[in-house]
C-alpha positions as CSV (number, residue, x, y, z in Angstrom):
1,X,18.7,-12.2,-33.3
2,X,15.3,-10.1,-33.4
3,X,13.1,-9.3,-36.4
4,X,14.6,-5.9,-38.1
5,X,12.8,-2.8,-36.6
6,X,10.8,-4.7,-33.6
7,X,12.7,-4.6,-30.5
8,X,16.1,-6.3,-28.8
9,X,14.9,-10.1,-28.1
10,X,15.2,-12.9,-30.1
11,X,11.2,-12.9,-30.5
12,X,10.7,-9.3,-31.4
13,X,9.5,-6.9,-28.3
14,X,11.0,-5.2,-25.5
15,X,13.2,-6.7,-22.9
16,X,13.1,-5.7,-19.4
17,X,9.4,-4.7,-19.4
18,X,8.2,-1.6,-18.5
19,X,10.2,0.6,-20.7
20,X,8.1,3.8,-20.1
21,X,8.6,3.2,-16.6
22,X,10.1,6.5,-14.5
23,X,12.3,5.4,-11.6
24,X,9.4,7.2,-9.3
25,X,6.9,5.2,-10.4
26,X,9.0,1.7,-10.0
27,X,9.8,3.3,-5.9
28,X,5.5,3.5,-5.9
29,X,5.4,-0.1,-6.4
30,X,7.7,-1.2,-4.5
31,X,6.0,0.8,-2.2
32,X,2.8,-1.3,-2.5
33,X,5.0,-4.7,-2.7
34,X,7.2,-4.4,0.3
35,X,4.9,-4.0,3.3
36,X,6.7,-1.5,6.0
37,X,8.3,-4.0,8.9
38,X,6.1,-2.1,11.9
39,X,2.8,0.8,11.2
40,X,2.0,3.5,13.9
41,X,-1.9,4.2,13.6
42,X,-2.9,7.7,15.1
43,X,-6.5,9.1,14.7
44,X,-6.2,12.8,13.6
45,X,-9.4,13.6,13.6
46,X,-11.9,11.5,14.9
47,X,-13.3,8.7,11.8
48,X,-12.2,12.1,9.2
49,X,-8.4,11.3,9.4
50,X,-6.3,8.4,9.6
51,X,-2.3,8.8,10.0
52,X,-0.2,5.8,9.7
53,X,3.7,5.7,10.1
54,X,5.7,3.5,9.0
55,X,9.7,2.4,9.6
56,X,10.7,4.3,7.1
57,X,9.8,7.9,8.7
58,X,6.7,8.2,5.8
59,X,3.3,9.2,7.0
60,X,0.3,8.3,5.3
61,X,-2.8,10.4,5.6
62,X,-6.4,8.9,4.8
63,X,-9.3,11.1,4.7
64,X,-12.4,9.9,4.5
65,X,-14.5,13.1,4.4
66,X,-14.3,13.5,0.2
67,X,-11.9,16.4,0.8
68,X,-9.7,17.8,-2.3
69,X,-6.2,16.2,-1.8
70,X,-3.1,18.3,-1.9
71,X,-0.3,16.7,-4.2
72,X,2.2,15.1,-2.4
73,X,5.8,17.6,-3.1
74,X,8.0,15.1,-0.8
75,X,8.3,11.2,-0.5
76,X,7.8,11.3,3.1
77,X,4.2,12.4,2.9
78,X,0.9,11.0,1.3
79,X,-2.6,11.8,1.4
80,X,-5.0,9.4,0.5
81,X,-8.7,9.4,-0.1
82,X,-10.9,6.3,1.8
83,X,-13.8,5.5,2.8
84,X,-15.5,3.2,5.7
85,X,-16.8,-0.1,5.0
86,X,-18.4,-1.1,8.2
87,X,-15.1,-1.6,10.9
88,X,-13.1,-1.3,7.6
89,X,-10.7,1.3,6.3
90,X,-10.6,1.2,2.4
91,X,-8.9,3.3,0.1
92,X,-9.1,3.4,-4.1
93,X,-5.9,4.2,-5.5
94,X,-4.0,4.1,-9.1
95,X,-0.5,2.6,-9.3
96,X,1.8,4.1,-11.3
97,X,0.8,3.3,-14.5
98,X,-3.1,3.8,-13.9
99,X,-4.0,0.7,-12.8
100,X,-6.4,0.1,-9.8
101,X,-4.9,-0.1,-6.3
102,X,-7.2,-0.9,-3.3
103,X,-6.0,-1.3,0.1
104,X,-8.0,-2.3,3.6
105,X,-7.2,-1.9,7.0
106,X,-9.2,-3.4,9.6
107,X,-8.0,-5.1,13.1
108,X,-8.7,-8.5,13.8
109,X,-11.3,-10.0,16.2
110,X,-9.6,-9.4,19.3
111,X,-8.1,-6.5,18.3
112,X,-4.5,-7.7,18.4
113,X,-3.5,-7.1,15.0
114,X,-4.1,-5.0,12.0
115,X,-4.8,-6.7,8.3
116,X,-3.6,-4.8,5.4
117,X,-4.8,-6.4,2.2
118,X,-3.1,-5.0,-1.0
119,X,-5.9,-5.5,-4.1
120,X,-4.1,-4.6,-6.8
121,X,-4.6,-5.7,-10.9
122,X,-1.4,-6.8,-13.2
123,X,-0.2,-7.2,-16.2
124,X,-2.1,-7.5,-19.7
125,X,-4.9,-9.6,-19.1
126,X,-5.7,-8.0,-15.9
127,X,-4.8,-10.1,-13.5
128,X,-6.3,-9.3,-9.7
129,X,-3.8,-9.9,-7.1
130,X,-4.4,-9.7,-3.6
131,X,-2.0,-9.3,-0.6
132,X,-2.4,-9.5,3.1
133,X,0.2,-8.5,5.6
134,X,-0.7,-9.3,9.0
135,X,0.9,-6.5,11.8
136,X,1.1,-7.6,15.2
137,X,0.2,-5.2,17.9
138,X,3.3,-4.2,19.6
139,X,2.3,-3.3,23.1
140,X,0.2,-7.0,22.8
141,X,3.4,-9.0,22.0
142,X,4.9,-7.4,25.3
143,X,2.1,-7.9,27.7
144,X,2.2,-11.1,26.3
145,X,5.3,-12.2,27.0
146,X,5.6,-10.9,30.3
147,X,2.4,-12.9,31.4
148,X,4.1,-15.7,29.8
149,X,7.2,-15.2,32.3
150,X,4.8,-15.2,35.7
């Protein structure tokens, strides 16, 4: 039933969560939670720019130069300000609602296969949550199954 002037549940307090939430900040997030199903990596400028594609037609642009960014007027691009940490790409972002974001890219040991790690804090009580999605290397998979065949 609700306590009179507090909110639509039966313990007072909104339901649903989120109610300041624009629908542009809930497709950010989902952004961050869905990983993309394949990632093209192209250097633009050599250890200055980072371009990443992924299977939605979206291009991501990291700069690691402390540039100005330009804001973003379409959904298909981003720029995104990062920095090296050793054989690490890095980047410092804010979700949607202001909290800290941090992302790293850096290929594994053989090289086979890039490591995204999503670093992102939730909730309240600030809880850190971390993600990794784990891309395979396309052209590896290939050669790798066709030396698998001989």
């Amino acid at each position: 039933m609700g306590i009179p002037g507090m909110g639509g549940g039966p313990y007072g307090g909104r339901r649903g969560g989120g109610g300041s939430e624009s629908d542009e900040d809930r497709q950010r997030m989902q952004e961050f939670m869905n990983p993309s199903r394949s990632l093209t990596v192209a250097e633009a400028k050599k250890d200055v720019e980072i371009d990443m594609f992924d299977d939605h037609e979206r291009k991501s642009a990291f700069f690691t130069d402390g540039r100005k960014l330009q804001k973003t007027k379409d959904s298909t691009t981003q720029e995104i300000a990062a920095h090296w940490d050793s054989n690490r790409l890095v980047t410092d972002e804010k979700s949607p609602s202001g909290r800290k974001i941090s992302r790293t890219y850096e290929l594994s040991y053989d090289g086979m296969q890039l490591y995204e790690t999503l670093r992102l804090t939730r909730g309240r009580s600030d809880t850190q949550t971390s993600i990794r999605y784990v891309y395979d290397q396309a052209d590896a998979r290939t050669a790798h199954s066709s030396q698998t065949r001989r």
